[in-house]
N, C-alpha and C positions, 0 to 999 in steps of 0.2 A: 221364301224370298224376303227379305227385308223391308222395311217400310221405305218407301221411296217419297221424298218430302215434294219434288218436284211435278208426281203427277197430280195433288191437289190442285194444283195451280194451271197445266198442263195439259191433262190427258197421261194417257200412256207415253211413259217413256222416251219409247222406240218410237213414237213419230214427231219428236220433239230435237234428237239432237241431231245436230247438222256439222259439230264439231268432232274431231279425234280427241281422244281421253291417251296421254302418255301413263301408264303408269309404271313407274321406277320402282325396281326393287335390288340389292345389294347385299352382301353380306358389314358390317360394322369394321370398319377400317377399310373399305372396298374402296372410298371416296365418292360413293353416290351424290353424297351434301354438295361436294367441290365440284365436282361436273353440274350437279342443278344449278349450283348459283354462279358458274362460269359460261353456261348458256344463257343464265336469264340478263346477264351482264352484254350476253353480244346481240340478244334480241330485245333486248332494253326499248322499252315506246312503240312496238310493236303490237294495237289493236286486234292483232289476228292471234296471239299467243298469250296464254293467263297461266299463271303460275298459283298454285292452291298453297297456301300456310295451312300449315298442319297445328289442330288444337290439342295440345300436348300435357299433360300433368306433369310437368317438368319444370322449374325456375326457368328463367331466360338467362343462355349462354353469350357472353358478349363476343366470343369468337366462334361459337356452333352455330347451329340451324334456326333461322331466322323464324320461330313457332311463335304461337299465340300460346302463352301460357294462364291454366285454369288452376283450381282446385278443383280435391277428386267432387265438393257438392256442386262446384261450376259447370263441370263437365257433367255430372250425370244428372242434371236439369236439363242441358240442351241435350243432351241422349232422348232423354225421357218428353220433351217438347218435339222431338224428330226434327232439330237442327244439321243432324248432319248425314249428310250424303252414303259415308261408309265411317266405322268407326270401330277400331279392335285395340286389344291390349296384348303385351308385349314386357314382360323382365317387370312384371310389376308397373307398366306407366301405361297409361290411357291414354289412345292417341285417337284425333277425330280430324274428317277433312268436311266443311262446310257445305250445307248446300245452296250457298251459291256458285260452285262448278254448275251445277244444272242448269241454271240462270245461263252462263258462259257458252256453254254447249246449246244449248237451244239457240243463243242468235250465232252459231256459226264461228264461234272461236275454236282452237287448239287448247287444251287446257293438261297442264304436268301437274302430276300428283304423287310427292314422294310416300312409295307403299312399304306395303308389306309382304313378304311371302308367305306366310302362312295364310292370310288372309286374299289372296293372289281369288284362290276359286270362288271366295264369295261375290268378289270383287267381280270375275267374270258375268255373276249370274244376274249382276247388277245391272255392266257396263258389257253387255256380250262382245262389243265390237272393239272394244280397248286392248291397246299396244301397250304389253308387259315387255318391257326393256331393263336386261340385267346388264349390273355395273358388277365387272368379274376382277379376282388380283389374285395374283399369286399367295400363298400361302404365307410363307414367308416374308410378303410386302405387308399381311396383312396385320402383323403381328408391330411390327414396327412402328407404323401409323396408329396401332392402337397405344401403344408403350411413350409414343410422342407426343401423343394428343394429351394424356395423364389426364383423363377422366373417369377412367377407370382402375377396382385395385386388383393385385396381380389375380386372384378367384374371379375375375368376372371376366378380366381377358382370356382366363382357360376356356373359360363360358360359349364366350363369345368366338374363340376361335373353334370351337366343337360343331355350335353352329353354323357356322361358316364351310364346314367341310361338305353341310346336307344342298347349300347350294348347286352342287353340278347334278340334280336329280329333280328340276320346277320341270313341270308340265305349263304348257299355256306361255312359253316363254317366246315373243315374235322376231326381236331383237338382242345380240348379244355385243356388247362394248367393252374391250379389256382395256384395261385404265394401270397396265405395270407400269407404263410410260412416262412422260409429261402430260400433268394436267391438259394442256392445248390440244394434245393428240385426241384424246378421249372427246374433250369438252366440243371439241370440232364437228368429231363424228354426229355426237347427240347433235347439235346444233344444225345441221345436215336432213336428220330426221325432220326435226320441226319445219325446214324448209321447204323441207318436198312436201309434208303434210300441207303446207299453208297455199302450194301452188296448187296441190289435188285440188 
């Protein structure tokens, strides 16, 4: 099991949180990003729900995912300090989510944390009671959104749609949201979840 920065402070884990852990996972043109930040727009000032920034080895995009961007010596300090909660790499980029989610979770918040699949079962062993909700599209959508976005060059969208195929095969998966639609459809749904979460 991983180091877990918040039972210094804490005790054990498990008798500290009192919140639901969202965790998102997506395949790359799925539009995970766009439903996160279409929910976090409609629960906007909302105390009972925390949205985690992902610490990312990536520049900051002025029209992508709102991350905290590090260097690789930035990031592997607060690794090596046990800064963050869960942290995995991915296409070559370092990605980490803070541990102040555990802070969040202990008094009772809802907390989204855009993930990852592969790291899906670690993440389990972390957060045993956390809600893995996949943002699903069509194949065909999926290629499109990547090709539009132009972030990527045509080898990395091969990439990326290969892995996207391994998608329909996650264990541990509690919620599923197909997102071929309008954004509003999807971002609804999600939005929905958080809701009933917050009345539980």
């Amino acid at each position: 099991m991983s180091f877990h920065p918040a039972s210094a402070f804490f005790g054990p884990i498990s008798t500290v949180i009192k919140g639901k852990l969202f965790y998102i996972i997506g395949s790359s043109g799925s539009g995970k990003d766009s439903v996160i930040r279409y929910a976090q727009a409609r629960v906007s000032g909302d105390p009972g729900t925390m949205f985690a920034h992902r610490y990312i080895t990536r520049p900051v995009e002025l029209e992508g995912e709102n991350h905290i961007a590090l260097t690789e010596a930035e990031f592997n300090a607060r690794r090596r300090a046990g800064l963050f909660a869960m942290n995995w790499t991915s296409l070559g980029l370092h990605y980490g989510i803070g541990c102040e989610i555990d802070l969040w979770l202990a008094k009772g918040c809802n907390v989204v944390v855009n993930g990852s699949r592969e790291y899906l079962p670690e993440a389990k062993v972390i957060y045993p009671a956390l809600s893995a909700v996949l943002i699903c599209v069509a194949p065909e959508n999926i290629e499109k959104r990547l090709r539009a976005r132009g972030r990527e060059t045509d080898e990395q969208i091969e990439l990326r749609l290969s892995r996207a195929q391994q998608f329909g095969h996650i264990e541990n998966v509690t919620e599923v949201i197909e997102n071929n639609g309008t954004l509003a459809s999807a971002g609804e749904r999600f939005v929905a979840l958080l809701n009933n979460a917050s009345k539980g």
